[in-house]
KEZA-334431 format. One record per residue (C-alpha): residue number from 1; residue in three letters; x, y, z. Coordinates in steps of 0.5 Angstrom, whole numbers. Each point is the difference from the previous one (the first is absolute). Layout:
<pt pos="NUM" code="ala" xx="X" yy="Y" zz="Z"/>
...
END
This chain:
<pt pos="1" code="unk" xx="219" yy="191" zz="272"/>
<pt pos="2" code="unk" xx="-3" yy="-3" zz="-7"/>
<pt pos="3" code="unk" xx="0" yy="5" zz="-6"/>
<pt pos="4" code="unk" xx="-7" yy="0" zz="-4"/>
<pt pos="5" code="unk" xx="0" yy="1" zz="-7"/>
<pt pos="6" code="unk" xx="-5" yy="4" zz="-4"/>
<pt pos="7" code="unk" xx="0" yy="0" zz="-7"/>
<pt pos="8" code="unk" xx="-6" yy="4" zz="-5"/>
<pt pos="9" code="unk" xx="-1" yy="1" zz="-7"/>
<pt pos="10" code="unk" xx="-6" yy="4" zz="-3"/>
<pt pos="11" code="unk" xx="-2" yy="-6" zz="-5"/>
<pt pos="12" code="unk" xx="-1" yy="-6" zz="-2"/>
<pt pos="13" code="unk" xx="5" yy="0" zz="-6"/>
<pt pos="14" code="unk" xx="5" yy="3" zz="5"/>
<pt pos="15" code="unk" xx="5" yy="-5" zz="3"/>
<pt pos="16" code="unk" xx="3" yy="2" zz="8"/>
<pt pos="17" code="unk" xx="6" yy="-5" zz="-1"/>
<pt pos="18" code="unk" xx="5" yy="6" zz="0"/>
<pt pos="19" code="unk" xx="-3" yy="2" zz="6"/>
<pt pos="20" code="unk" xx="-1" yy="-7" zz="3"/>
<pt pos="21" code="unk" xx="7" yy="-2" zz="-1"/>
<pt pos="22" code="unk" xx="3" yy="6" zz="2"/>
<pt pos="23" code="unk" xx="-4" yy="-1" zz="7"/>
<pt pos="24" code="unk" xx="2" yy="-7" zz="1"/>
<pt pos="25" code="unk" xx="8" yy="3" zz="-1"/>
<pt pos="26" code="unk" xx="-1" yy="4" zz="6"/>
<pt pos="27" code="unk" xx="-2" yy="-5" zz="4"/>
<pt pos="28" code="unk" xx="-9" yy="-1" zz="0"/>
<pt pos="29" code="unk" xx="-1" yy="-6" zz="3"/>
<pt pos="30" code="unk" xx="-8" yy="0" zz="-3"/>
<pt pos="31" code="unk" xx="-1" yy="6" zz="-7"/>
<pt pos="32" code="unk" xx="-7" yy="1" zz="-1"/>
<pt pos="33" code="unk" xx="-2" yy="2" zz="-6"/>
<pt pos="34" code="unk" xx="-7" yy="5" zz="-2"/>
<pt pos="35" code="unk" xx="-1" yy="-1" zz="-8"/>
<pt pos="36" code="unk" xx="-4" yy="4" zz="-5"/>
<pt pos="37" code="unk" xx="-1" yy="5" zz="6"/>
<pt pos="38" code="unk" xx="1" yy="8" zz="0"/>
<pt pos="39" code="unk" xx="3" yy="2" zz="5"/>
<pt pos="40" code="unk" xx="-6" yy="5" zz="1"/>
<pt pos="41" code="unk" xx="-5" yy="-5" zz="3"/>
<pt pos="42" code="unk" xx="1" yy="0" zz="7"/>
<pt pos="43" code="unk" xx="-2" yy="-8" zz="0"/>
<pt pos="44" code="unk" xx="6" yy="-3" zz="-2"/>
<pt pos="45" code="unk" xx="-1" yy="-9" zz="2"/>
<pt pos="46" code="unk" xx="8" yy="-1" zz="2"/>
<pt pos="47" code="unk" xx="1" yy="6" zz="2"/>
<pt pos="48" code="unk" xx="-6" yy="-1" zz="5"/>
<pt pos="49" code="unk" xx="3" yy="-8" zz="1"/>
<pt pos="50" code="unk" xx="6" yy="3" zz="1"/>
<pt pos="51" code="unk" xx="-2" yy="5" zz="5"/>
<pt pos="52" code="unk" xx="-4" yy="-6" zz="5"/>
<pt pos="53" code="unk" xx="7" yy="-3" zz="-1"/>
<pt pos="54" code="unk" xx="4" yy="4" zz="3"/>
<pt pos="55" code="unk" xx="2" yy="1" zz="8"/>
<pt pos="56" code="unk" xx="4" yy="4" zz="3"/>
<pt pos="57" code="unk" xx="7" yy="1" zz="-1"/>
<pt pos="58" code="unk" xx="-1" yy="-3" zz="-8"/>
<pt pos="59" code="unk" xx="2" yy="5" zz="-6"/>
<pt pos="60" code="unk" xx="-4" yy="1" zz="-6"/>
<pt pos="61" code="unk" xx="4" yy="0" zz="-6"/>
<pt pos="62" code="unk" xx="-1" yy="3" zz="-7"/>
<pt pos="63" code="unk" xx="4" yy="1" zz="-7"/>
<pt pos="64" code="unk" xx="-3" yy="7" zz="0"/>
<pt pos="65" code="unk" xx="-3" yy="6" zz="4"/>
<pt pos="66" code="unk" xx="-7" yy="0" zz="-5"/>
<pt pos="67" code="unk" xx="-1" yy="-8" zz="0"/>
<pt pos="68" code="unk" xx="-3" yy="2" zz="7"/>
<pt pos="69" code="unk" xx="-3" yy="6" zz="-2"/>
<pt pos="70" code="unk" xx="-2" yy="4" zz="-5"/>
<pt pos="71" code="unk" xx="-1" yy="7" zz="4"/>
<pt pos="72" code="unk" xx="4" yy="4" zz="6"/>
<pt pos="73" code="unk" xx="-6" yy="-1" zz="5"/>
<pt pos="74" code="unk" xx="-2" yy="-7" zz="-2"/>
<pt pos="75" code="unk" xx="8" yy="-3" zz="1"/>
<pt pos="76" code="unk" xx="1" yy="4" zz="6"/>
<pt pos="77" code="unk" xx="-6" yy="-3" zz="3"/>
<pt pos="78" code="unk" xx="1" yy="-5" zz="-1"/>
<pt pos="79" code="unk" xx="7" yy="0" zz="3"/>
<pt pos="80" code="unk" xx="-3" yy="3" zz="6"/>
<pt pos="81" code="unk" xx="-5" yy="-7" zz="0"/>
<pt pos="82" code="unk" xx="7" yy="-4" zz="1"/>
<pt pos="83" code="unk" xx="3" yy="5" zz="5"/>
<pt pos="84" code="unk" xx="-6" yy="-1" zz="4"/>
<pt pos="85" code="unk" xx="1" yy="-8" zz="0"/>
<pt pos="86" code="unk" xx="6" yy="0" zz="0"/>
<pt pos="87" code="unk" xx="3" yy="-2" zz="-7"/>
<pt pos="88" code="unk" xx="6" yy="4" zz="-3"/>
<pt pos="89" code="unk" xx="0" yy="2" zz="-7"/>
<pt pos="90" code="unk" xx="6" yy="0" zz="-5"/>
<pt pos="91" code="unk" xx="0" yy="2" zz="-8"/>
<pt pos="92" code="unk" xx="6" yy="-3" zz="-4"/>
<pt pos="93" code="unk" xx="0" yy="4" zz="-6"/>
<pt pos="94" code="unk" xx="0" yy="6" zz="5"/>
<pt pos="95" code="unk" xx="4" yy="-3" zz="5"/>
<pt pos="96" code="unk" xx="-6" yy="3" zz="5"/>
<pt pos="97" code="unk" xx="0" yy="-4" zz="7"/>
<pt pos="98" code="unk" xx="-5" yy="3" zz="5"/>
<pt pos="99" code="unk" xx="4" yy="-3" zz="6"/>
<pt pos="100" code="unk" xx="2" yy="6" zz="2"/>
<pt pos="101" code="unk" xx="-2" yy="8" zz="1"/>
<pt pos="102" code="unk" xx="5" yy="1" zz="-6"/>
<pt pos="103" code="unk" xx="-5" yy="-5" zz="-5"/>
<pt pos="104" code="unk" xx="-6" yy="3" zz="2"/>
<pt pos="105" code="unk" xx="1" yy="6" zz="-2"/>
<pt pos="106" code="unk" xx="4" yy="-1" zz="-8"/>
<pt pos="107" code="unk" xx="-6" yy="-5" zz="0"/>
<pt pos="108" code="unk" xx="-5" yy="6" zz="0"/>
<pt pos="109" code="unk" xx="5" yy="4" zz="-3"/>
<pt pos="110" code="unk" xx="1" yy="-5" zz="-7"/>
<pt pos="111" code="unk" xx="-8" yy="-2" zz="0"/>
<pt pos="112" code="unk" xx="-1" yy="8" zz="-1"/>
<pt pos="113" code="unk" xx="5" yy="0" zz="-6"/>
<pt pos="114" code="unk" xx="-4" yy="-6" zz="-3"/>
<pt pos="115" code="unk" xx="-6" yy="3" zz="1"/>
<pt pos="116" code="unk" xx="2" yy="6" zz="-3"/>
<pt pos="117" code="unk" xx="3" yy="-4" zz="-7"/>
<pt pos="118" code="unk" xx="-7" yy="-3" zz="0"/>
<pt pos="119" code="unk" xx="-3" yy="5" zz="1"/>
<pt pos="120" code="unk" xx="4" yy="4" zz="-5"/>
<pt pos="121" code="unk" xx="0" yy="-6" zz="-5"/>
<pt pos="122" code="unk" xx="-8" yy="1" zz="0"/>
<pt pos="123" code="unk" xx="0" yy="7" zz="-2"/>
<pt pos="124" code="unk" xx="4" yy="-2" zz="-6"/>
<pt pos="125" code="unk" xx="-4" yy="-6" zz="-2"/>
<pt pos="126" code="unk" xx="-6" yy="5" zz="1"/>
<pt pos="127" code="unk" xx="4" yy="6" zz="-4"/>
<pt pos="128" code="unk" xx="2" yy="-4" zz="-6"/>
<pt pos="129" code="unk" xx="-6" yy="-1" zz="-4"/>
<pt pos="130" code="unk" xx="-1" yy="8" zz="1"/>
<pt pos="131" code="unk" xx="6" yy="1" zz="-4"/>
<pt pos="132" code="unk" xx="-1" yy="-5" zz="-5"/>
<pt pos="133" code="unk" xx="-7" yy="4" zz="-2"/>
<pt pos="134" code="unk" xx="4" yy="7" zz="1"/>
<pt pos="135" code="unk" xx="5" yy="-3" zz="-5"/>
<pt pos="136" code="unk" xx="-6" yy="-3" zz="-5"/>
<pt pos="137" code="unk" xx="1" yy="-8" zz="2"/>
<pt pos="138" code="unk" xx="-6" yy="-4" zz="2"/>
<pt pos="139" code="unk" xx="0" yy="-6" zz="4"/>
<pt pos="140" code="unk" xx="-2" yy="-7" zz="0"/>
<pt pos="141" code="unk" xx="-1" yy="-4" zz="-6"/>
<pt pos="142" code="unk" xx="-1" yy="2" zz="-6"/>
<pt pos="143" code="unk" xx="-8" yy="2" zz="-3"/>
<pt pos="144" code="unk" xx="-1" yy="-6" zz="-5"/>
<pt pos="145" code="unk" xx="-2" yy="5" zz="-6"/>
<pt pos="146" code="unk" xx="-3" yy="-2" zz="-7"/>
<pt pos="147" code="unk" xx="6" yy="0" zz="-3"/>
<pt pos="148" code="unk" xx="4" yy="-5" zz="5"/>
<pt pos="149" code="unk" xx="-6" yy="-4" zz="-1"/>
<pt pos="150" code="unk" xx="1" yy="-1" zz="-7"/>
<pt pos="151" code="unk" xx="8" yy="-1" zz="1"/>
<pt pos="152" code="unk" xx="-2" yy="-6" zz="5"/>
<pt pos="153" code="unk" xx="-4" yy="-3" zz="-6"/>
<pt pos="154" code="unk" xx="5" yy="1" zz="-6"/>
<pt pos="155" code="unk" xx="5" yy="-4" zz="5"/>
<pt pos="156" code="unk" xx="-5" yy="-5" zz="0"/>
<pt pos="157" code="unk" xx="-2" yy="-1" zz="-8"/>
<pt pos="158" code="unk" xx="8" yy="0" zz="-1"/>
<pt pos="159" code="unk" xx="1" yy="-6" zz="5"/>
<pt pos="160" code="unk" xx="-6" yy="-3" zz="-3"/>
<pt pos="161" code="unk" xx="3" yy="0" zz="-7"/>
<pt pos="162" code="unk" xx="-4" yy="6" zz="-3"/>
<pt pos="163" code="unk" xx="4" yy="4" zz="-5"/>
<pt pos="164" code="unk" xx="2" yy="7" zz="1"/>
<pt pos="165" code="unk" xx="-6" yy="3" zz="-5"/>
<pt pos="166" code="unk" xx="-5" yy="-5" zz="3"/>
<pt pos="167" code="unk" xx="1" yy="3" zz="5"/>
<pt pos="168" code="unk" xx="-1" yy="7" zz="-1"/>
<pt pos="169" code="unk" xx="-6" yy="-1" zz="-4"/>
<pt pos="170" code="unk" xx="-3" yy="-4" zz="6"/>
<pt pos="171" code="unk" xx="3" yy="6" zz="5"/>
<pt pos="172" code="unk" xx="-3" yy="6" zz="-5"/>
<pt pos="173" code="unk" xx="7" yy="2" zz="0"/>
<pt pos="174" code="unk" xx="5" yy="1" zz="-6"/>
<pt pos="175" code="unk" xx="6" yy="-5" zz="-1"/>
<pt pos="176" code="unk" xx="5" yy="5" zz="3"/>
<pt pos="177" code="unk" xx="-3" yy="0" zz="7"/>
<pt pos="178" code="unk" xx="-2" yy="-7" zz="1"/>
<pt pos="179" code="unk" xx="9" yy="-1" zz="-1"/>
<pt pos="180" code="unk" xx="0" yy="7" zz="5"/>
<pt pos="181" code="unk" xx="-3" yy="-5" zz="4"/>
<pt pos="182" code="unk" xx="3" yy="-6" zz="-1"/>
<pt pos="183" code="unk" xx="7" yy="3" zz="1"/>
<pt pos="184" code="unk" xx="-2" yy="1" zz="8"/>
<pt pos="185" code="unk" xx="3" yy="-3" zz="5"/>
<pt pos="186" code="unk" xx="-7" yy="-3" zz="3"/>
<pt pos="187" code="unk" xx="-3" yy="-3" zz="-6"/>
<pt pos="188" code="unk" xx="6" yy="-4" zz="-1"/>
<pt pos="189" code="unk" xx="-3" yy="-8" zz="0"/>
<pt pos="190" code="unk" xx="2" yy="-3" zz="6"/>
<pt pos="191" code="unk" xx="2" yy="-7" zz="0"/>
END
């Protein structure tokens, strides 16, 4: 029996030496390694190596349940594929091996708890901003506003070396808002 790893992470930022490691520790002899690939596509390019890879007899290995699959359906399919070929299953981070009946079953078991927590995570995201609305805050950046726009310019009339008063007669404001607006964090002259 040869043991395959399987490592995936979703961006390109993301780095898989966690997963890669922990797969080399339970004994993979090859660890094959999706980068910058949701685990909702069903075309994953080492997933599809690996599985042509893979005899009879041989196991496949990940790090955790949701590297193989993102949803119940996916991930039991997928399961059932190796069956058919002969390949058995194991997940370190859940301790789930598919080579016997007792595997089988806690494997649909947790695939069902984790696409329950996704699915659960998605309602919160999606319910979040209605609550933020509902209690008066707004997301994303803030407007640029007139205002804003001339506090942008009193920072750069001070770092160039005008004068607090020259300042606000080239803003048309008084001298006390053009010190107002210096005393903000953001028009401080960056070095």
């Amino acid at each position: 029996m040869v043991s395959l790893g399987y490592a995936r992470v979703s961006t390109v930022e993301q780095n898989a030496d966690l997963q890669t490691r922990a797969l080399k520790e339970a004994g993979c002899l090859k660890v094959y390694t999706d980068q910058g690939v949701s685990g909702t596509k069903a075309k994953r390019p080492q997933l599809d190596k690996l599985l042509e890879h893979a005899r009879a007899g041989d196991e496949l290995v990940v790090w955790k349940l949701d590297r193989l699959g993102r949803n119940t359906r996916q991930l039991l399919d997928l399961i059932d594929h190796l069956e058919s070929e002969g390949v058995h299953f194991r997940s370190l981070t859940e301790g789930i091996a598919t080579t016997g009946p007792m595997g089988k079953a806690m494997l649909t078991v947790m695939s069902a708890f984790a696409q329950l927590e996704r699915d659960q995570l998605a309602e919160r995201t999606k319910a979040a901003p209605a609550a933020a609305a509902a209690r008066g805050r707004r997301g994303g950046r803030p407007a640029v506003t007139p205002e804003t726009e001339r506090v942008r310019q009193a920072g750069q009339y001070r770092h160039a070396g005008l004068t607090p008063p020259e300042i606000a007669k080239l803003l048309g404001v008084s001298r006390a808002t053009v010190y107002r607006y210096l005393a903000l964090p953001a028009n401080e002259p960056s070095g």
